[in-house]
Backbone and ligand atoms as CSV (ligand in chain L), in Angstrom:
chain,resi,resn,atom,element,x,y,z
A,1,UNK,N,N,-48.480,-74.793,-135.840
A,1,UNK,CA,C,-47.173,-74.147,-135.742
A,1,UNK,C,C,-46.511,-74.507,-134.427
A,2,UNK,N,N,-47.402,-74.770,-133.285
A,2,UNK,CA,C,-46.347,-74.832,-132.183
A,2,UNK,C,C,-46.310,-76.131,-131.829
A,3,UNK,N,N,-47.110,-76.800,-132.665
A,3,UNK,CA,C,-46.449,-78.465,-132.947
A,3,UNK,C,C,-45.006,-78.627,-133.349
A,4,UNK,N,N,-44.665,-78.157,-134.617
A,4,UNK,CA,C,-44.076,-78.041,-135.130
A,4,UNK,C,C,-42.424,-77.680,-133.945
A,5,UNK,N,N,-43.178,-76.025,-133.555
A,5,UNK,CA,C,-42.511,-75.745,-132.718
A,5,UNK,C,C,-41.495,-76.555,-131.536
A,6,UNK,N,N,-42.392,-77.536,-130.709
A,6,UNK,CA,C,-42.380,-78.721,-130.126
A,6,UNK,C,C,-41.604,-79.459,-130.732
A,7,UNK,N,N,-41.428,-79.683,-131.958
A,7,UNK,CA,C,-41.051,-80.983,-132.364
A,7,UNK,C,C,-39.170,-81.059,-132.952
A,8,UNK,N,N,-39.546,-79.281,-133.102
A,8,UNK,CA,C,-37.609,-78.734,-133.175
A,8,UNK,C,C,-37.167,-78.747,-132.025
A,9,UNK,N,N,-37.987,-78.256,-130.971
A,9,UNK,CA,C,-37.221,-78.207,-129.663
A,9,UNK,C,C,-36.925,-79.160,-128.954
A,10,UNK,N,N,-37.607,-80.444,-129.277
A,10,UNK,CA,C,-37.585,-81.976,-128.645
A,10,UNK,C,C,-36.004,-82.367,-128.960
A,11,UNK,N,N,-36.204,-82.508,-130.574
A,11,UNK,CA,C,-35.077,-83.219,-131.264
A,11,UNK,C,C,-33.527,-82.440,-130.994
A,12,UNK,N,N,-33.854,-80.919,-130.888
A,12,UNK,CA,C,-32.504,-79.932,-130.862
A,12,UNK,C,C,-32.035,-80.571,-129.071
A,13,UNK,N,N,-33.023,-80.409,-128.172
A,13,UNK,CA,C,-32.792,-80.950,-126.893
A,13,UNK,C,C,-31.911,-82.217,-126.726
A,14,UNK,N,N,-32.481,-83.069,-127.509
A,14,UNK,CA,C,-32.320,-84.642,-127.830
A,14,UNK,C,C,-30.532,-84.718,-128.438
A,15,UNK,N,N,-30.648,-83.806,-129.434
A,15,UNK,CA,C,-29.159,-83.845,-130.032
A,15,UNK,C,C,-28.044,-83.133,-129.327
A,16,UNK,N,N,-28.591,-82.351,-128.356
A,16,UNK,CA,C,-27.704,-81.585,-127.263
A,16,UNK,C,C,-26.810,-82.221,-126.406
A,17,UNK,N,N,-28.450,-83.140,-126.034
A,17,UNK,CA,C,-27.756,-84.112,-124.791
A,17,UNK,C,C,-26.995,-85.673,-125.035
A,18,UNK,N,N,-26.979,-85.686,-126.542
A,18,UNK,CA,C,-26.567,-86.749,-126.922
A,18,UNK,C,C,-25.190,-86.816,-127.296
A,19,UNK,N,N,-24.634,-85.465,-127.667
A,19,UNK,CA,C,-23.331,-85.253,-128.307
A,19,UNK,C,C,-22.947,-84.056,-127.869
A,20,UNK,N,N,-21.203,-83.474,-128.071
A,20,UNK,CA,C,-20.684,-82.224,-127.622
A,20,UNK,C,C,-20.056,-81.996,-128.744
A,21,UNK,N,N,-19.245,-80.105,-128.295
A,21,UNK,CA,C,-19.237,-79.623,-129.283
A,21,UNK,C,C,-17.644,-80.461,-130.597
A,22,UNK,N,N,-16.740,-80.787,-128.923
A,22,UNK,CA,C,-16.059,-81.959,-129.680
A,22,UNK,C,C,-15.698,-82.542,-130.467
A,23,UNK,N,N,-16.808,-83.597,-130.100
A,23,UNK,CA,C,-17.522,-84.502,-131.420
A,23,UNK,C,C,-18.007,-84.334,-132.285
A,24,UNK,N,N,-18.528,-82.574,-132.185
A,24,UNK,CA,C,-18.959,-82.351,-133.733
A,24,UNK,C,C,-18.109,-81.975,-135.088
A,25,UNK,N,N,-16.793,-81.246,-133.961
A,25,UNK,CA,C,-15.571,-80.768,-134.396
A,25,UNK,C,C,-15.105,-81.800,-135.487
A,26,UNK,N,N,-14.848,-82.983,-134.593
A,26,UNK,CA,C,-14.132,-83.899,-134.742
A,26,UNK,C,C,-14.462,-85.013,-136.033
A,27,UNK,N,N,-16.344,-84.625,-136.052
A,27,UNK,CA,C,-16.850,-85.193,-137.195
A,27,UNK,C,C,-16.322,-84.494,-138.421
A,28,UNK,N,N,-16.628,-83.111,-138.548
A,28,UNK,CA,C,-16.403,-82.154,-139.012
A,28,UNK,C,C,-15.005,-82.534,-139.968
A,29,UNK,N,N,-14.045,-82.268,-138.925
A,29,UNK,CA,C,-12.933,-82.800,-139.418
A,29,UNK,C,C,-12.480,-83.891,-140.088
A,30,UNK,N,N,-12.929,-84.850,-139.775
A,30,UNK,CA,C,-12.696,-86.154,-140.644
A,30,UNK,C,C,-13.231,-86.048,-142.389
A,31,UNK,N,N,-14.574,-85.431,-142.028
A,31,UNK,CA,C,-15.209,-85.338,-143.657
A,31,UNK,C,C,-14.562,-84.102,-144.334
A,32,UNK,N,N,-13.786,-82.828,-143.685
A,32,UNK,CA,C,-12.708,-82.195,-144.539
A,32,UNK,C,C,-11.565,-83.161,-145.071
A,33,UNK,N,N,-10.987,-83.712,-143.937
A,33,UNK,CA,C,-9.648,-84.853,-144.257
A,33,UNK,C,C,-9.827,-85.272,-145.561
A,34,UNK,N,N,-11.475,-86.118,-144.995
A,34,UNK,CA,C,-11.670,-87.539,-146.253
A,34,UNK,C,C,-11.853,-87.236,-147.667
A,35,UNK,N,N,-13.103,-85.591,-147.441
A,35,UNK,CA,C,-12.976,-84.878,-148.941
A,35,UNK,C,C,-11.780,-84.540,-149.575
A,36,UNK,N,N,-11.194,-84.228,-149.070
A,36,UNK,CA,C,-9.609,-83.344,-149.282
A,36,UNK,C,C,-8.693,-84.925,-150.699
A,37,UNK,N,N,-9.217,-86.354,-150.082
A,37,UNK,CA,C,-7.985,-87.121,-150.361
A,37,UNK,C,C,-8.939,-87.918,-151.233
A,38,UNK,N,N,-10.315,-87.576,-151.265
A,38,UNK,CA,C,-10.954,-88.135,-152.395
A,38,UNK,C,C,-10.777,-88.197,-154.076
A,39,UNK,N,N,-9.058,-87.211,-154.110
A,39,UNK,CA,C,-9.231,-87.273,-155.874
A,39,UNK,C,C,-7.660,-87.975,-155.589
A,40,UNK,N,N,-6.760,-88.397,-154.827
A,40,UNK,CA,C,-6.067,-89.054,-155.011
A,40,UNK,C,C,-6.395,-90.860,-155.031
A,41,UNK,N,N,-7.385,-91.090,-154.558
A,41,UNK,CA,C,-7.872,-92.391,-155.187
A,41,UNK,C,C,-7.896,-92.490,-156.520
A,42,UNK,N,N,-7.291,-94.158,-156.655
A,42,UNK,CA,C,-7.113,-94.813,-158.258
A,42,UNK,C,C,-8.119,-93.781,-158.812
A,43,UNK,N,N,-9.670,-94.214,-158.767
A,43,UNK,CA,C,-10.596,-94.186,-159.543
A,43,UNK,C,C,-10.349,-92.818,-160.151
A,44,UNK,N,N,-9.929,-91.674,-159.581
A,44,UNK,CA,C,-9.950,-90.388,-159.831
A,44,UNK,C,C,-9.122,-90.371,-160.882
A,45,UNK,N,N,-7.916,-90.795,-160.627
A,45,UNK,CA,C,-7.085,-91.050,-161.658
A,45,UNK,C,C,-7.048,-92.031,-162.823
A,46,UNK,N,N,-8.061,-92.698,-162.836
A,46,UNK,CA,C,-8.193,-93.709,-163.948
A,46,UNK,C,C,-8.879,-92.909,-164.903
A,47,UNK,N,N,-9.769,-91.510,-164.628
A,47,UNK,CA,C,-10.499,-91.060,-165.224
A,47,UNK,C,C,-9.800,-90.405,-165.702
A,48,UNK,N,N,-8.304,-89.791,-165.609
A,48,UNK,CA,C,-8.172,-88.822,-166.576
A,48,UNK,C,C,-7.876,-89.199,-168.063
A,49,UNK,N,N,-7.306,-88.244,-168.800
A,49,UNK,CA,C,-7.953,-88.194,-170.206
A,49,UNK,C,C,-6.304,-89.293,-171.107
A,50,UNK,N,N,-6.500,-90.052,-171.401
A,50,UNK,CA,C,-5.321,-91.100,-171.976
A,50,UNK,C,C,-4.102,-90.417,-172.540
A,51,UNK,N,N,-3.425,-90.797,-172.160
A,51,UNK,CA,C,-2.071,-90.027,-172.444
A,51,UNK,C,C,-1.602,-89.633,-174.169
A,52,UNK,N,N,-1.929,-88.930,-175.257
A,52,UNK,CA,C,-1.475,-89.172,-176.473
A,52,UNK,C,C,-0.109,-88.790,-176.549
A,53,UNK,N,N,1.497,-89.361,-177.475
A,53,UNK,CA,C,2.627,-88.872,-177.763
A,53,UNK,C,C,2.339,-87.485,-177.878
A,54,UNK,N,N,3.027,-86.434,-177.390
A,54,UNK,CA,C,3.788,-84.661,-177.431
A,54,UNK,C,C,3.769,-85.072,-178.996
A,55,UNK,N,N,3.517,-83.613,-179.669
A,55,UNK,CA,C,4.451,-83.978,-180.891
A,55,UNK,C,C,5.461,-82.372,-181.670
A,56,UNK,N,N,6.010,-82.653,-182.220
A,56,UNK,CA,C,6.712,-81.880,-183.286
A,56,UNK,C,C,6.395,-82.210,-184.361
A,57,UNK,N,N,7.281,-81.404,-185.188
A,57,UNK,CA,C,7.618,-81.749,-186.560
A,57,UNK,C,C,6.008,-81.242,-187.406
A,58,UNK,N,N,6.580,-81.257,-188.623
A,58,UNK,CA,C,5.566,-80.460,-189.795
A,58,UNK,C,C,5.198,-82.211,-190.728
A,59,UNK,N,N,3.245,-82.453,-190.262
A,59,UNK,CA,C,3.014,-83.666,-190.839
A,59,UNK,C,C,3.122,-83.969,-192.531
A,60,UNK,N,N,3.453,-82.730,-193.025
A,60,UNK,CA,C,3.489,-82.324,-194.177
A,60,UNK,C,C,4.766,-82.586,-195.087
A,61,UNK,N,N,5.907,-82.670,-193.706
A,61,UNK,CA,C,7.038,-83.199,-194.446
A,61,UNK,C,C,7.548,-84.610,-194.370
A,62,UNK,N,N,8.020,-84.988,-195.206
A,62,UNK,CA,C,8.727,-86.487,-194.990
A,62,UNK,C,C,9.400,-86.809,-193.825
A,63,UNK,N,N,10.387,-85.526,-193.326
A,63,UNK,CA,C,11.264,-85.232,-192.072
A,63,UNK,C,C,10.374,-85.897,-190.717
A,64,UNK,N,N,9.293,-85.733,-190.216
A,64,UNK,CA,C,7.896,-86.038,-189.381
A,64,UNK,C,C,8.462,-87.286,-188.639
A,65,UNK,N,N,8.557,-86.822,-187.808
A,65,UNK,CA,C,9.157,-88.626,-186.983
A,65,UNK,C,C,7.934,-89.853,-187.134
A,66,UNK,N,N,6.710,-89.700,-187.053
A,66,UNK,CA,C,5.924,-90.696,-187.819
A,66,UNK,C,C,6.035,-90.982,-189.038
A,67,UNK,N,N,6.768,-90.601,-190.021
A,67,UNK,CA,C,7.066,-91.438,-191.090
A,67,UNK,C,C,8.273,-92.462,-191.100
A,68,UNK,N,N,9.066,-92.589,-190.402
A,68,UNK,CA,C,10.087,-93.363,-190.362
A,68,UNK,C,C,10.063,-94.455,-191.079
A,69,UNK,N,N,9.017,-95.536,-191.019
A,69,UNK,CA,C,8.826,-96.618,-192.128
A,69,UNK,C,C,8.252,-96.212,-193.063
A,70,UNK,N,N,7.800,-94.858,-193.633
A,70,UNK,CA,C,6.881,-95.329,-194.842
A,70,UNK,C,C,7.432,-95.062,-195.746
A,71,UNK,N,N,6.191,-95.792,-196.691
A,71,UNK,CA,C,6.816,-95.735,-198.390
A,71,UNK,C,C,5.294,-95.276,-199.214
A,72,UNK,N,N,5.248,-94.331,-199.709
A,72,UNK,CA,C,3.794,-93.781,-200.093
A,72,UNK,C,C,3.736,-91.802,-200.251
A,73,UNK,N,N,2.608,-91.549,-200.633
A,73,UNK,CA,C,2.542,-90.235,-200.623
A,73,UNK,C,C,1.763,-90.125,-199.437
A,74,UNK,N,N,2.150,-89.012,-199.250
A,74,UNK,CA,C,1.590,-88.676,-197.649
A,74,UNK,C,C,0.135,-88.232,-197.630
A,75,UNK,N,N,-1.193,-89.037,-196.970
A,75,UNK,CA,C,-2.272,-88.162,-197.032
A,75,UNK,C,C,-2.432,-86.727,-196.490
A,76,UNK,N,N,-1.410,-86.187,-195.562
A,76,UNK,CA,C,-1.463,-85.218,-195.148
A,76,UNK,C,C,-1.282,-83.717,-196.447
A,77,UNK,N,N,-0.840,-84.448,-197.432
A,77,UNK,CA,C,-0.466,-83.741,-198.234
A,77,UNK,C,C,-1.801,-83.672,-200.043
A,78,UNK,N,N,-2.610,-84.681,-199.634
A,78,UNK,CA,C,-3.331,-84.917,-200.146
A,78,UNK,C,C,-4.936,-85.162,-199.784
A,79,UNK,N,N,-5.204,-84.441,-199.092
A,79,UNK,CA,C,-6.573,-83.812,-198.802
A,79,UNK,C,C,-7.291,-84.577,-197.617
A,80,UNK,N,N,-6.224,-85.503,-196.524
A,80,UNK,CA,C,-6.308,-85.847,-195.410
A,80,UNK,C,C,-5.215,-85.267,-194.273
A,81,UNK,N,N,-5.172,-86.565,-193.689
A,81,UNK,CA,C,-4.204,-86.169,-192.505
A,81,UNK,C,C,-2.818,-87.425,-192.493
A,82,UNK,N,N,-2.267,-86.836,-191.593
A,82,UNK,CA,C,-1.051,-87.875,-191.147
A,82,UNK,C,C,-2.414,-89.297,-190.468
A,83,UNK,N,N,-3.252,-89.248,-190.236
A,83,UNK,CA,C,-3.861,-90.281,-189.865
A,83,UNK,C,C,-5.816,-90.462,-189.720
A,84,UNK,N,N,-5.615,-89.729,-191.150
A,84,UNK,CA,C,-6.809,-89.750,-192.025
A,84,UNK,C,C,-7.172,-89.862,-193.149
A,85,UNK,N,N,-7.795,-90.364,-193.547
A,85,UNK,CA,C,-8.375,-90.627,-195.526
A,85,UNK,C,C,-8.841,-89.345,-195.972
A,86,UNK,N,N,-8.328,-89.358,-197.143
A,86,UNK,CA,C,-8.716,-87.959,-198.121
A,86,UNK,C,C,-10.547,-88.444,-198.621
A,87,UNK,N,N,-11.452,-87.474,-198.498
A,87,UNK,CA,C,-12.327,-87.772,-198.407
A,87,UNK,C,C,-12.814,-88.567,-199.669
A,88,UNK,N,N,-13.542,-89.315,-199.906
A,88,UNK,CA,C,-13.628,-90.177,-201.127
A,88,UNK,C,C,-12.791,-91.660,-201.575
A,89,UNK,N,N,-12.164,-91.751,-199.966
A,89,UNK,CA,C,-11.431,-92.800,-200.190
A,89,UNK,C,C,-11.603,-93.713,-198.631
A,90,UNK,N,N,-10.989,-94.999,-198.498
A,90,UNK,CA,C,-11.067,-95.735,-197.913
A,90,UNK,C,C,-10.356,-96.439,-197.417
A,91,UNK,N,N,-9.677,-96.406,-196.008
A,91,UNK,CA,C,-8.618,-96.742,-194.969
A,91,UNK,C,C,-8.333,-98.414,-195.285
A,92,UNK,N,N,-7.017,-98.908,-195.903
A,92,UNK,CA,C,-7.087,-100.558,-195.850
A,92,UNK,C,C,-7.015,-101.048,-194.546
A,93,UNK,N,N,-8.098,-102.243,-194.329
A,93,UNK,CA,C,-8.006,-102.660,-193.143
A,93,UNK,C,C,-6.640,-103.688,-192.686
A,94,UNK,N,N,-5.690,-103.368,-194.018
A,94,UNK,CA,C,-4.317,-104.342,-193.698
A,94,UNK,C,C,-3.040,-103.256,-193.863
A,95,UNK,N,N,-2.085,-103.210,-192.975
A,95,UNK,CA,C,-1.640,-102.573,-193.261
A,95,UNK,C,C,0.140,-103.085,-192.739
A,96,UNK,N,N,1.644,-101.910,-193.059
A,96,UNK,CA,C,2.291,-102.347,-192.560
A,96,UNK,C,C,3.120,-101.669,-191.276
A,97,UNK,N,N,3.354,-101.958,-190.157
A,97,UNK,CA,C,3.671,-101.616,-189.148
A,97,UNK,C,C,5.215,-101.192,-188.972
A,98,UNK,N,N,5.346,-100.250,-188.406
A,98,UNK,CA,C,6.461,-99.458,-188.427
A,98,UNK,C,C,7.335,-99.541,-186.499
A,99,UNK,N,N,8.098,-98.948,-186.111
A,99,UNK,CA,C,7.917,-98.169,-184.954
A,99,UNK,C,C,9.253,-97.359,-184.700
A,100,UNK,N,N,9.039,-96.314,-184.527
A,100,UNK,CA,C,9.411,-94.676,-184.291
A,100,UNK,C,C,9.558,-94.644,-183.489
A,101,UNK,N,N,10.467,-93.206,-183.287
A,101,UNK,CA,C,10.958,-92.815,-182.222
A,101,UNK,C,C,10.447,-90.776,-181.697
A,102,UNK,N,N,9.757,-91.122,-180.892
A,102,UNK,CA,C,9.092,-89.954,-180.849
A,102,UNK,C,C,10.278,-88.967,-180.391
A,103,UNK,N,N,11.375,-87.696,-180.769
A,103,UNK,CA,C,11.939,-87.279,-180.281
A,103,UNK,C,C,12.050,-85.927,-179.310
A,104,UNK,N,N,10.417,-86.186,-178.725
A,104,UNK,CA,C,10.255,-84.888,-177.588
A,104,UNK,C,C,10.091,-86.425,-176.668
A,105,UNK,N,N,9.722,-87.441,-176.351
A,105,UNK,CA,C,9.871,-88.028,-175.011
A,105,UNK,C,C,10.721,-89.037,-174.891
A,106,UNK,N,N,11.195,-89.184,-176.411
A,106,UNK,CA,C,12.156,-90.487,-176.574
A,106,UNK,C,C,11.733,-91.875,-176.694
A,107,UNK,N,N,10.385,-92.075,-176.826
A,107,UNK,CA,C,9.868,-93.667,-176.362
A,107,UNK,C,C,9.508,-93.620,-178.426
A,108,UNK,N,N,9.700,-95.195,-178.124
A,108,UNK,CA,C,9.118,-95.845,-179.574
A,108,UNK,C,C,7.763,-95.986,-179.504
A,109,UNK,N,N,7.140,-96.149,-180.557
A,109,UNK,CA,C,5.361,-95.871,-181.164
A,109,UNK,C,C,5.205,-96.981,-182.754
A,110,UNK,N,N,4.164,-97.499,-181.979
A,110,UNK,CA,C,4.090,-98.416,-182.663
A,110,UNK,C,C,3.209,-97.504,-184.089
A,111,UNK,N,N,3.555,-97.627,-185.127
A,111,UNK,CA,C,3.085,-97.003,-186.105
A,111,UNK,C,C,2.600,-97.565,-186.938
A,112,UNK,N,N,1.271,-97.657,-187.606
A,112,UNK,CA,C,0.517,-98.693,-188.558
A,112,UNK,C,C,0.316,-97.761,-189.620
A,113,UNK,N,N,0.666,-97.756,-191.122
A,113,UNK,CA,C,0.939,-97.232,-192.367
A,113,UNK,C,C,-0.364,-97.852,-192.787
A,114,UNK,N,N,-1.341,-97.924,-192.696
A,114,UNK,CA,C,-3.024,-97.948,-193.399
A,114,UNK,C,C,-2.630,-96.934,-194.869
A,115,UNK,N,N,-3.395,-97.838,-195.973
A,115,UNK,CA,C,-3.092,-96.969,-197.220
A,115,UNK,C,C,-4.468,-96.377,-197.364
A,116,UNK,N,N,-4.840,-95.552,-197.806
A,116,UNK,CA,C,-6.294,-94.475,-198.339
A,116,UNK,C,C,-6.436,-95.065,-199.973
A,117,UNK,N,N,-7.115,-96.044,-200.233
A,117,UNK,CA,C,-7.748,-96.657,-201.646
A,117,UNK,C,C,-8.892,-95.951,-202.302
A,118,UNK,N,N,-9.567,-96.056,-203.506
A,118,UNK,CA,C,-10.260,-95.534,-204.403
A,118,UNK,C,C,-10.222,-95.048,-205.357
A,119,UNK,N,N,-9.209,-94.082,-204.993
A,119,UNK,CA,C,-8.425,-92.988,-205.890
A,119,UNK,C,C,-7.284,-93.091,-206.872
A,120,UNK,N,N,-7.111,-92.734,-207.958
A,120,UNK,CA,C,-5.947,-92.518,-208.680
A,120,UNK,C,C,-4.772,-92.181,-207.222
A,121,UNK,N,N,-3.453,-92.504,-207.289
A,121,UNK,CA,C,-2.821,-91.592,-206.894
A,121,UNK,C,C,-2.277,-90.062,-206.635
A,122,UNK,N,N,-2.115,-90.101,-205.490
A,122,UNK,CA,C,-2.424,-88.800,-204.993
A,122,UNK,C,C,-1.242,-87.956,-205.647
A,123,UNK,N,N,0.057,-88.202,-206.132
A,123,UNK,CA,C,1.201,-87.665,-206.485
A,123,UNK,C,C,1.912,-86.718,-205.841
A,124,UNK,N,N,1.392,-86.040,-204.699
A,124,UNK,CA,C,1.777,-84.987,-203.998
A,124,UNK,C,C,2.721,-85.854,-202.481
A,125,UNK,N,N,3.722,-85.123,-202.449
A,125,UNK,CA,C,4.565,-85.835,-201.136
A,125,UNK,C,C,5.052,-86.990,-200.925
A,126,UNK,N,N,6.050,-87.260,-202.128
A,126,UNK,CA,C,6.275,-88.751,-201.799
A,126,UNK,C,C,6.891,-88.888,-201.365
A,127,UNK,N,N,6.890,-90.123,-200.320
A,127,UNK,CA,C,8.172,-89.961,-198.622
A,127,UNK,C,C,8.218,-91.620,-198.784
A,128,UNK,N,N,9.943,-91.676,-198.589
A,128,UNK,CA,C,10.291,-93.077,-198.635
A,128,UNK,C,C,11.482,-93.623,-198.007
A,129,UNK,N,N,10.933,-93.827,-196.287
A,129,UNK,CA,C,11.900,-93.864,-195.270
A,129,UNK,C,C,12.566,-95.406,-195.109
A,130,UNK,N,N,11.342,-95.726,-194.991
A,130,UNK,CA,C,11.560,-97.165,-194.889
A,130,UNK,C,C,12.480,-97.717,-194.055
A,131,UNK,N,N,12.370,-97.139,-192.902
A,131,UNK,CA,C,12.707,-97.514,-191.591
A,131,UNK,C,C,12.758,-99.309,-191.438
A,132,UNK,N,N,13.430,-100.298,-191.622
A,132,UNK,CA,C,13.025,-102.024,-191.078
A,132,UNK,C,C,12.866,-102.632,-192.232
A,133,UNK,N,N,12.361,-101.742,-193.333
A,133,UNK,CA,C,11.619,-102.331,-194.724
A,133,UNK,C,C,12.746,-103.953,-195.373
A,134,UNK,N,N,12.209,-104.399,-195.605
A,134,UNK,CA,C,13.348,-105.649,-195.979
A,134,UNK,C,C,12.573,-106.065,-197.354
A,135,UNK,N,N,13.608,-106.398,-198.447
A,135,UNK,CA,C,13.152,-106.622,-199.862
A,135,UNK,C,C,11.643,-107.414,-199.820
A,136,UNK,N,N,11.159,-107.233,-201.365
A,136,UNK,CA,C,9.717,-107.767,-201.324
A,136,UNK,C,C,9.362,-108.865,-200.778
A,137,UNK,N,N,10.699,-110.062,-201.291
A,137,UNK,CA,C,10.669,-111.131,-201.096
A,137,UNK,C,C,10.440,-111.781,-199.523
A,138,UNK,N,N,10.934,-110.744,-198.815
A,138,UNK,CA,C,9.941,-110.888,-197.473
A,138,UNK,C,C,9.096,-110.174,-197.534
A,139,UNK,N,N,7.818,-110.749,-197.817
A,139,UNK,CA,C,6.643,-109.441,-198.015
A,139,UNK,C,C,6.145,-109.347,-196.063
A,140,UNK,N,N,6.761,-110.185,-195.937
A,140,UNK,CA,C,5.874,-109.932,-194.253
A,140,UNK,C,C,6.749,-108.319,-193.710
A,141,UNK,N,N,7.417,-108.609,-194.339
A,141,UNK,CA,C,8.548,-107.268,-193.564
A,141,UNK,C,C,8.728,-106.362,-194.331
A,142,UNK,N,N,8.130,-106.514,-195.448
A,142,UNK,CA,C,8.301,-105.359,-196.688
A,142,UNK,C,C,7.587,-104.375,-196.554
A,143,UNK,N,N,7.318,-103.107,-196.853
A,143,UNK,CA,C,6.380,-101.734,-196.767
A,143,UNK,C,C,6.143,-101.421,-198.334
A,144,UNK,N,N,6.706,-102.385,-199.498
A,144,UNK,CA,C,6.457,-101.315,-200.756
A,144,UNK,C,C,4.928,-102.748,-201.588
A,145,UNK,N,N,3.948,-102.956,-200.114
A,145,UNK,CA,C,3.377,-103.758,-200.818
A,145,UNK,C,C,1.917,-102.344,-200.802
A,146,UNK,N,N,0.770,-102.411,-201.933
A,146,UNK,CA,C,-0.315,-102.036,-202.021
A,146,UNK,C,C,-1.509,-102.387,-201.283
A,147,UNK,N,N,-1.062,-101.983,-199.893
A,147,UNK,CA,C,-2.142,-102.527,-198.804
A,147,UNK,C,C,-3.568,-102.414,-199.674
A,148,UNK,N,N,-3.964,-101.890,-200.425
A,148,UNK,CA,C,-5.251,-101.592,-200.628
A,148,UNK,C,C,-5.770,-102.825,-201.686
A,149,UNK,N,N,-4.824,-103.793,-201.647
A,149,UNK,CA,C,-5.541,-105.465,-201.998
A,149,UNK,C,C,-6.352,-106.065,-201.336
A,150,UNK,N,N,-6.328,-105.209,-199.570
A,150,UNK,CA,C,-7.204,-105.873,-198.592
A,150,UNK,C,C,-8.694,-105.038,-198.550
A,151,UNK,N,N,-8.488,-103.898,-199.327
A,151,UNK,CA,C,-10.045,-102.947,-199.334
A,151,UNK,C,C,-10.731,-103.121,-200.455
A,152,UNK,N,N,-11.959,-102.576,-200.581
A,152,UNK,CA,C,-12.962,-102.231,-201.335
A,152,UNK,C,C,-12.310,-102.561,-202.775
A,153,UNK,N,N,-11.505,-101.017,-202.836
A,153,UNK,CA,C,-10.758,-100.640,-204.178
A,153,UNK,C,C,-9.315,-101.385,-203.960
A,154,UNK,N,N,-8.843,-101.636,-205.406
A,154,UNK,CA,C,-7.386,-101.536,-204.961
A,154,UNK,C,C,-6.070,-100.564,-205.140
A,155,UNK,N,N,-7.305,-99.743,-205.807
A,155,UNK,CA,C,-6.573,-98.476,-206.527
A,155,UNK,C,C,-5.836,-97.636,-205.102
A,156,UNK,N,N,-4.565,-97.645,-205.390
A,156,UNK,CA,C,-3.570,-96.998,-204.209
A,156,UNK,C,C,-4.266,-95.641,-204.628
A,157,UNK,N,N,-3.887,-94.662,-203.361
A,157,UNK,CA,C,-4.037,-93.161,-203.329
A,157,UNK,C,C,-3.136,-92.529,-202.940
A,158,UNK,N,N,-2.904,-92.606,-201.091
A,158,UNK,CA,C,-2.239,-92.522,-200.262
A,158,UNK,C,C,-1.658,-92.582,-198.774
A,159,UNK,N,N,-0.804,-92.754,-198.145
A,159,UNK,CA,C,-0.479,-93.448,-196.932
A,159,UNK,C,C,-1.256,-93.011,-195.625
A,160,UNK,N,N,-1.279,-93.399,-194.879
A,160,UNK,CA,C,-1.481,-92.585,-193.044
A,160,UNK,C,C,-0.387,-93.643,-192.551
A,161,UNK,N,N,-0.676,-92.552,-191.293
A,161,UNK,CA,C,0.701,-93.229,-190.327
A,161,UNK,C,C,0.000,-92.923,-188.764
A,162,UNK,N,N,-0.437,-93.970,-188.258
A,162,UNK,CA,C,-1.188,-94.314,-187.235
A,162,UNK,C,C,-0.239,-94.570,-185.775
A,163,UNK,N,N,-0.662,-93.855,-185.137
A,163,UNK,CA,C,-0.068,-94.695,-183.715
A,163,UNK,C,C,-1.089,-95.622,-183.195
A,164,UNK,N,N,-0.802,-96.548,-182.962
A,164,UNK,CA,C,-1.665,-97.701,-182.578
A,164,UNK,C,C,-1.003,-98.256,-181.061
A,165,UNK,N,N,0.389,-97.793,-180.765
A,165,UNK,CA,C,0.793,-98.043,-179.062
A,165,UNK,C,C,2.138,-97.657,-179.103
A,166,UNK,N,N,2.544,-98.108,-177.501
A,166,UNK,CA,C,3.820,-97.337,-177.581
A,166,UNK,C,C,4.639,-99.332,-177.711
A,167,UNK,N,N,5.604,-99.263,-177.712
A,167,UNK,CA,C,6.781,-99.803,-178.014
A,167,UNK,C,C,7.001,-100.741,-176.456
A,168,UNK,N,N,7.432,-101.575,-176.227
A,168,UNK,CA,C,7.493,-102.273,-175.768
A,168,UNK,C,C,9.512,-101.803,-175.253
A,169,UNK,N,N,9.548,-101.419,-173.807
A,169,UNK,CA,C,11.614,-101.232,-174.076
A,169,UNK,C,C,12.125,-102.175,-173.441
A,170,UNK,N,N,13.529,-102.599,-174.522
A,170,UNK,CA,C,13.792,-103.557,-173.345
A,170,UNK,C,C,14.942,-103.251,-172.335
L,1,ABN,N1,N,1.924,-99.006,-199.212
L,1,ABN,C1,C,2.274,-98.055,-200.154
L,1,ABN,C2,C,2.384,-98.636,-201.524
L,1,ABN,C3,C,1.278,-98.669,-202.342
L,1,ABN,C4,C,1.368,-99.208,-203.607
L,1,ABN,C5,C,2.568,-99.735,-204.030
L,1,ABN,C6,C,3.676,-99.716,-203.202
L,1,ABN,C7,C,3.591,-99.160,-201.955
């Protein structure tokens, strides 16, 4: 024990005569400063949580500012979501692209119309905005094609309406 003893009183001696109260202040202070400004660094902020569009509107109605291009029954209305498959069915991996105007921040959204295949049609909510849509004969620009030629099934069901980014302004 009075080794021990010895060996606090050496080092406490040692750190006495080596530094003042000052400098301890002064250490002190810097690591409040530095903690204090540690969450305004990038990194802090890279971590927060990704920005998704505000939204309004009832996904249930055609009115829904994410429908603007589509042409389809709405899965929201048929045992999914505005940007989910009714269960028993299957998201086409081709789809046609829209872009909206979100009207709580004002910015355009890039919107991807994925059809829900498997199923008979869903018959419930049919919404037909067709925001850009240009006759079949441009099928690149058309929306009244049966994305679900690119899935499993080709049996149409019903639409989603995806945000996939925001809009590019010029
Ligand atoms: N993309 C909706 C749809 C499906 C089948 C036929 C026309 C349009």
């Amino acid at each position: 024990m009075k080794m021990l003893d010895k060996l606090f009183e050496k080092s406490a001696r040692s750190i006495a005569q080596t530094s003042s109260r000052r400098g301890l202040l002064k250490s002190l202070g810097a690591v409040l400063v530095g903690g204090a400004a540690i969450p305004l660094l990038p990194v802090a902020r890279a971590s927060d949580s990704p920005q998704y569009p505000q939204d309004v509107g009832d996904p249930s109605s055609c009115d829904y500012w994410r429908y603007c291009a589509v042409d389809g029954f709405l899965c929201e209305c048929c045992g999914g979501s505005y940007n989910s498959c009714p269960p028993g069915t299957e998201m086409s991996p081709i789809t046609w692209i829209g872009t909206c105007r979100n009207p709580v921040d004002g910015r355009n959204y890039v919107i991807s119309y994925n059809d829900c295949c498997g199923k008979t049609q869903c018959g419930s909510c049919l919404c037909q905005r067709d925001e850009g849509d240009r006759p079949i004969y441009r099928s690149d620009k058309s929306n009244d094609v049966n994305w679900c030629l690119g899935a499993t099934s080709s049996v149409y069901h019903c639409s989603t309406a995806v945000v996939v980014g925001v809009a590019f302004e010029k």
